[in-house]
GUDREN-988076 format. One record per residue: residue in three letters; x negated, y negated, z negated of N, C-alpha, C in turn. Coordinates in Angstrom, 3 decimals. Each point is the difference from the previous one (the first is absolute). Example, Ala and Ser with C-alpha at 12.3 -4.5 7.8 and 13.67 -1.06 7.14 Angstrom:
2
{"ALA" {-13.190 5.690 -7.800} {0.890 -1.190 0.000} {-0.900 -1.200 0.000}} {"SER" {0.350 -1.050 0.720} {-0.820 -1.190 -0.060} {0.770 -1.090 -0.730}} 
! end
This chain:
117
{"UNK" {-0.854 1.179 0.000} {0.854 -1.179 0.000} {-0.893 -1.233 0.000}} {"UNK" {-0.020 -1.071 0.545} {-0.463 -1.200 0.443} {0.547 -0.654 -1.453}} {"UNK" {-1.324 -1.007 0.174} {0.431 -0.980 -1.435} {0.812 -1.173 0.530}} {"UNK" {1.066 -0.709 -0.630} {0.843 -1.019 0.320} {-0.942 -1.097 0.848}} {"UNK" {-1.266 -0.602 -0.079} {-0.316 -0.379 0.233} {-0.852 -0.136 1.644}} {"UNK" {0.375 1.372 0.405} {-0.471 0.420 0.979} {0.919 -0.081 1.323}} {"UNK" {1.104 -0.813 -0.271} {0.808 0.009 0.961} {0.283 -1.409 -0.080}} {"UNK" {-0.295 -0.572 1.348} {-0.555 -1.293 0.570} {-1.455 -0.686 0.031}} {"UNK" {-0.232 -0.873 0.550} {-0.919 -0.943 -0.191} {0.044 -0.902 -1.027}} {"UNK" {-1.361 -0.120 -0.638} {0.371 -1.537 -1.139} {-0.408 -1.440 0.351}} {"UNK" {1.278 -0.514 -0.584} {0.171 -1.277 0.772} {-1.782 -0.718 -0.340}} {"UNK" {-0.642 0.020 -1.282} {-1.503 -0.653 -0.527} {-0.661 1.342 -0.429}} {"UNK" {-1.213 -0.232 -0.199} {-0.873 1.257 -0.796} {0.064 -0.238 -1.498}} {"UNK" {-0.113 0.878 -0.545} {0.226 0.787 -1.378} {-0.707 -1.539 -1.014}} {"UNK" {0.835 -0.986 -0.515} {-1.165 -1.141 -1.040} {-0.318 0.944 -1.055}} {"UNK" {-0.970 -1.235 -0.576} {-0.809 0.602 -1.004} {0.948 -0.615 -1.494}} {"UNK" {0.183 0.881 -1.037} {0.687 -0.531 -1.032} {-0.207 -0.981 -0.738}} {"UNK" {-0.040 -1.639 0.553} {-0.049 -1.072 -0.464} {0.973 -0.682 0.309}} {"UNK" {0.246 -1.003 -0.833} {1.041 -0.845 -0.014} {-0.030 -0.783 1.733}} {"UNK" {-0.823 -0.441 0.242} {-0.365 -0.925 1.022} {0.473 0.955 1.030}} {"UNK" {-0.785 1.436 0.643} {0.404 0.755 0.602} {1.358 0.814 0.199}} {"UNK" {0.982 0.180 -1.161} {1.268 0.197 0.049} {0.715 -1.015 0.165}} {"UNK" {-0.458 -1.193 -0.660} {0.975 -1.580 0.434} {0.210 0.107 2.017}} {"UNK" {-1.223 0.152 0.279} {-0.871 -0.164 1.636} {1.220 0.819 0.754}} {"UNK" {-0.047 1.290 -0.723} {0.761 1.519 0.659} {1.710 -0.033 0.276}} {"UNK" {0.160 -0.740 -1.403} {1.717 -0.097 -0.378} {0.234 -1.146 0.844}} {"UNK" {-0.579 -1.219 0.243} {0.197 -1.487 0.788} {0.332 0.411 1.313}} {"UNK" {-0.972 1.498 0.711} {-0.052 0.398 1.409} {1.229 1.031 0.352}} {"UNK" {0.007 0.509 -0.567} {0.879 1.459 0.020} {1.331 0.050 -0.841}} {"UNK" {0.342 -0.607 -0.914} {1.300 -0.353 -0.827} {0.110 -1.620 -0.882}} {"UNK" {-0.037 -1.094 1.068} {0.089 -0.974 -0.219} {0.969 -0.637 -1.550}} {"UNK" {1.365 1.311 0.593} {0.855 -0.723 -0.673} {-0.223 0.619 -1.571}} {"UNK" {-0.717 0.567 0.058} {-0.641 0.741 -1.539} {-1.091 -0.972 -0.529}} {"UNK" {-0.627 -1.491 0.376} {-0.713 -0.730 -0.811} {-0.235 -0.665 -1.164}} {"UNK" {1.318 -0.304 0.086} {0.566 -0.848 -1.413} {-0.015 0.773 -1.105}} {"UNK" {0.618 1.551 0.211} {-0.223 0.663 -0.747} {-0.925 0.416 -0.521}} {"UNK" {-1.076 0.278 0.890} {-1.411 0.260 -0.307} {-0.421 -1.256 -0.921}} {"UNK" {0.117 -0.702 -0.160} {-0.411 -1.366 -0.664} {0.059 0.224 -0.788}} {"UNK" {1.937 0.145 -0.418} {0.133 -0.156 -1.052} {-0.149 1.052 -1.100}} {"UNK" {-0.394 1.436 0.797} {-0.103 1.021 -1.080} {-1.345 0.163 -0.379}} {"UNK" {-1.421 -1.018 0.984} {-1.128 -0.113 -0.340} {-0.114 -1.270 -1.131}} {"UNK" {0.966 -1.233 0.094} {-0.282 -0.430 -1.458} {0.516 0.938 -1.293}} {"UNK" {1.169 0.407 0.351} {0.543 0.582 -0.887} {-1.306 1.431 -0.584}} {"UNK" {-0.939 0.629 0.533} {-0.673 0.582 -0.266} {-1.329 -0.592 -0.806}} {"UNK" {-0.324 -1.066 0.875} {-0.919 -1.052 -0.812} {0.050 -0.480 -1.234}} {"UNK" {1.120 -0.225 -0.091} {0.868 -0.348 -1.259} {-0.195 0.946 -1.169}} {"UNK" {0.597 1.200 0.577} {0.104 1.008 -1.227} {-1.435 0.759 -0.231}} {"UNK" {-1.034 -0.321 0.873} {-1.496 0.496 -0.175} {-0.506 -1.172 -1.463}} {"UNK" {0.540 -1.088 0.376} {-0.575 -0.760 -0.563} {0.184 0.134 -1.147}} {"UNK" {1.443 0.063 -0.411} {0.568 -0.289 -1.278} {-0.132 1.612 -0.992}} {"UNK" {-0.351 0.863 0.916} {-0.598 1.287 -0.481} {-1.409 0.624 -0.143}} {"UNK" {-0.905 -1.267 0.507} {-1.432 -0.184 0.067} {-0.343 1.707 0.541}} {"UNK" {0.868 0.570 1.273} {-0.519 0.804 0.644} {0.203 0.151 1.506}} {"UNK" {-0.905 0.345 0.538} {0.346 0.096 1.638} {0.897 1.029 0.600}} {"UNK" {0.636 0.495 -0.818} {1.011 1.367 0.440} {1.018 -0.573 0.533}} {"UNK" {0.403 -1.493 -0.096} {1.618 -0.028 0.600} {-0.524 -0.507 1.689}} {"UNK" {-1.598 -0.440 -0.017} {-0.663 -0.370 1.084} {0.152 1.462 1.493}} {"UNK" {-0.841 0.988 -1.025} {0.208 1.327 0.589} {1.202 0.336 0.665}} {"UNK" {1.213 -0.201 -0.654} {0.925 0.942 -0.030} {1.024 -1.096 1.129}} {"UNK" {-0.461 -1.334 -0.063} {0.127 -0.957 1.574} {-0.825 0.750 1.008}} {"UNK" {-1.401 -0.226 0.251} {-0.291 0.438 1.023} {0.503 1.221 0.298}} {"UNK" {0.062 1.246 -0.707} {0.689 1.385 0.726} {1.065 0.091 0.078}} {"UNK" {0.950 -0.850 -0.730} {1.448 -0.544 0.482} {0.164 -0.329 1.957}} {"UNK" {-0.692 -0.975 0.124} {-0.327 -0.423 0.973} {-0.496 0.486 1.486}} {"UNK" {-1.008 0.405 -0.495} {-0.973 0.839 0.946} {1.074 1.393 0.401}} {"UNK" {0.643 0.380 -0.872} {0.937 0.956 0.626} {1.035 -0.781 1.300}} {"UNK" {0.404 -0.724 -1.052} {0.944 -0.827 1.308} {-0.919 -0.084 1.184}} {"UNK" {-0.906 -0.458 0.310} {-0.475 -0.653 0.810} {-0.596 1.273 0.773}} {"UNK" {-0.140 1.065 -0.508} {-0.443 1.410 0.669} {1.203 0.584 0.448}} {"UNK" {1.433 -0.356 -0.544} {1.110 0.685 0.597} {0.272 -1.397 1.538}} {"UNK" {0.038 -1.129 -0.821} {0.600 -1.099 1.298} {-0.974 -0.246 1.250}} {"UNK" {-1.525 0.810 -0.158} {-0.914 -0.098 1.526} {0.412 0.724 0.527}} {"UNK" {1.026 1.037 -0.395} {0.569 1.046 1.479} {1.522 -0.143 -0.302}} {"UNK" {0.474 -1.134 1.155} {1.053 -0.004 0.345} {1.289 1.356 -0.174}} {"UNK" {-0.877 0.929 0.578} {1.215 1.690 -0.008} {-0.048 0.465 -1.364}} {"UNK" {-0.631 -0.274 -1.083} {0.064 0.720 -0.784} {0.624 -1.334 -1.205}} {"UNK" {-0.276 -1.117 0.078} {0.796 -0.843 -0.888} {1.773 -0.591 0.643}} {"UNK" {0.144 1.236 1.442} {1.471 -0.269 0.366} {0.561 1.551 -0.912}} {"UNK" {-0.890 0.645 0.141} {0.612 2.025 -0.903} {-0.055 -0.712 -1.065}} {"UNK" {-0.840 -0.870 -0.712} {0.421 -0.156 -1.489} {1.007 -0.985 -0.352}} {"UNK" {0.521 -0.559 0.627} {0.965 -0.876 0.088} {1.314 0.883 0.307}} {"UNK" {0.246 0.686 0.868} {0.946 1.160 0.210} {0.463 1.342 -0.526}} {"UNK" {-1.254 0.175 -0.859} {-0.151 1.071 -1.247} {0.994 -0.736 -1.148}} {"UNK" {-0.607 -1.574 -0.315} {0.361 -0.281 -0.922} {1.798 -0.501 -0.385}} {"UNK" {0.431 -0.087 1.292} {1.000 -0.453 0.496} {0.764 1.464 0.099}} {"UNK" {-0.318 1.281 0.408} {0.690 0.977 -0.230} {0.139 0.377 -1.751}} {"UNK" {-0.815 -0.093 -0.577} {-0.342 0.009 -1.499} {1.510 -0.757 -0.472}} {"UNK" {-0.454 -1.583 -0.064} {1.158 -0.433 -0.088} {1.366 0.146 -0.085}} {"UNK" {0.427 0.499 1.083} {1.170 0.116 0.368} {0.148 1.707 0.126}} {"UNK" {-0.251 0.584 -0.447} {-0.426 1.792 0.094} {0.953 0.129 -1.237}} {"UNK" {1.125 1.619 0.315} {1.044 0.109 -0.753} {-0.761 1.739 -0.105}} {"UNK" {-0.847 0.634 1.134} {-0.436 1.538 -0.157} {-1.365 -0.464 -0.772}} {"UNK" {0.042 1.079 -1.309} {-1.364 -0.179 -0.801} {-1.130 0.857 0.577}} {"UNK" {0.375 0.920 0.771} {-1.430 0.504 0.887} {-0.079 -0.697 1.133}} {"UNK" {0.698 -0.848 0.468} {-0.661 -1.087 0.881} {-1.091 -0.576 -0.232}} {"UNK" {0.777 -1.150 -1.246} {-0.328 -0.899 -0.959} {-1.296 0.702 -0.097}} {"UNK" {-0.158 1.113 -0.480} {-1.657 0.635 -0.778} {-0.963 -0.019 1.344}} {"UNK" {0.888 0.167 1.502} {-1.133 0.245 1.144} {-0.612 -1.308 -0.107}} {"UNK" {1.424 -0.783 -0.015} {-1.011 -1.609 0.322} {-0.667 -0.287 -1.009}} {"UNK" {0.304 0.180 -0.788} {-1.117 -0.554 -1.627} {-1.250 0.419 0.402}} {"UNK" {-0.136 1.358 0.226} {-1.162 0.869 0.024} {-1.084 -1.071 1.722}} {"UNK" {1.039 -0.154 0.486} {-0.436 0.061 1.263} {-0.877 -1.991 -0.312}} {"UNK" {0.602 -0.399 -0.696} {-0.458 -0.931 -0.492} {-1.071 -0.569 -0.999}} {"UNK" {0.236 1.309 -0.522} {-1.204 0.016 -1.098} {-1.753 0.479 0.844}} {"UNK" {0.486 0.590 1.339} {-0.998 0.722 1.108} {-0.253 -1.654 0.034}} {"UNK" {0.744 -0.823 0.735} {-0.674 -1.381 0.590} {-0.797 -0.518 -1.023}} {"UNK" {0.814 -0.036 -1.205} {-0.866 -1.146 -0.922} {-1.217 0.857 -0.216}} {"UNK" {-0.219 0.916 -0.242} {-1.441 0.738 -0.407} {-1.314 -0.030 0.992}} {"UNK" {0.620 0.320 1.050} {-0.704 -0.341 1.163} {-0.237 -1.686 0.007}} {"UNK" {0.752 -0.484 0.568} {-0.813 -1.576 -0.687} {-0.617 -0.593 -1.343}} {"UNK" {0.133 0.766 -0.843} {-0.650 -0.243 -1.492} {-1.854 0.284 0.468}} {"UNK" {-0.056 1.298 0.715} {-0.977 0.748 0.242} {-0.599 -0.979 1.413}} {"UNK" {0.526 -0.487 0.959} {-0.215 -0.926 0.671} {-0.651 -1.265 -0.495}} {"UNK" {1.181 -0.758 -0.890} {-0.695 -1.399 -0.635} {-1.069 0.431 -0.329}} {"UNK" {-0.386 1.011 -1.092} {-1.579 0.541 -0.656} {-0.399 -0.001 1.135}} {"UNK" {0.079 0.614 1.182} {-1.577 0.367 1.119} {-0.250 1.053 -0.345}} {"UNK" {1.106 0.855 -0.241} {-0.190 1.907 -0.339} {0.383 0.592 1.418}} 
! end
């Protein structure tokens, strides 16, 4: 079986997990996702600060870097959008479990992507 990621071309190459480089990635490839990015990078800044640790820093960038490893391939951030949308609205619970599962395949694969695994 082919990894989710393997079906299409990506719109940029793989950034490197920095703020600057996911700002760069999300601006090109999911515009309308910026603001958000902003605001969940102060909001992370914030809570690093006021917790004098870099973990809420971390847990932005691989927040992120996933997105940005699912939204460089067009075909596979339209299946997760359509997974999630059957999820949704899903009344059969072994459906429901294909798409979960089938979803939990995308995000892992881009988790393992953002890293450079």
């Amino acid at each position: 079986m082919s990894t989710p990621h393997q079906h299409g071309e990506a719109l940029i190459p793989r950034p490197p997990l920095t703020t600057a480089a996911l700002r760069a990635a999300v601006a090109q490839i999911a515009p309308a996702y910026l603001g958000q990015f902003v605001e969940h990078l102060d909001q992370a800044t914030e809570q690093a600060a006021r917790q004098s640790t870099v973990a809420p820093l971390r847990a932005f960038l691989a927040q992120w870097g996933e997105f940005v490893a699912i939204h460089r391939h067009p075909v596979t951030a339209a299946r997760l959008r359509e997974l999630e949308r059957q999820v949704a609205t899903g009344v059969d619970r072994e459906m429901v479990a294909v798409c979960l599962a089938e979803i939990r395949d995308i995000t892992d694969a881009a988790r393992r992507d953002a890293a450079g695994e």
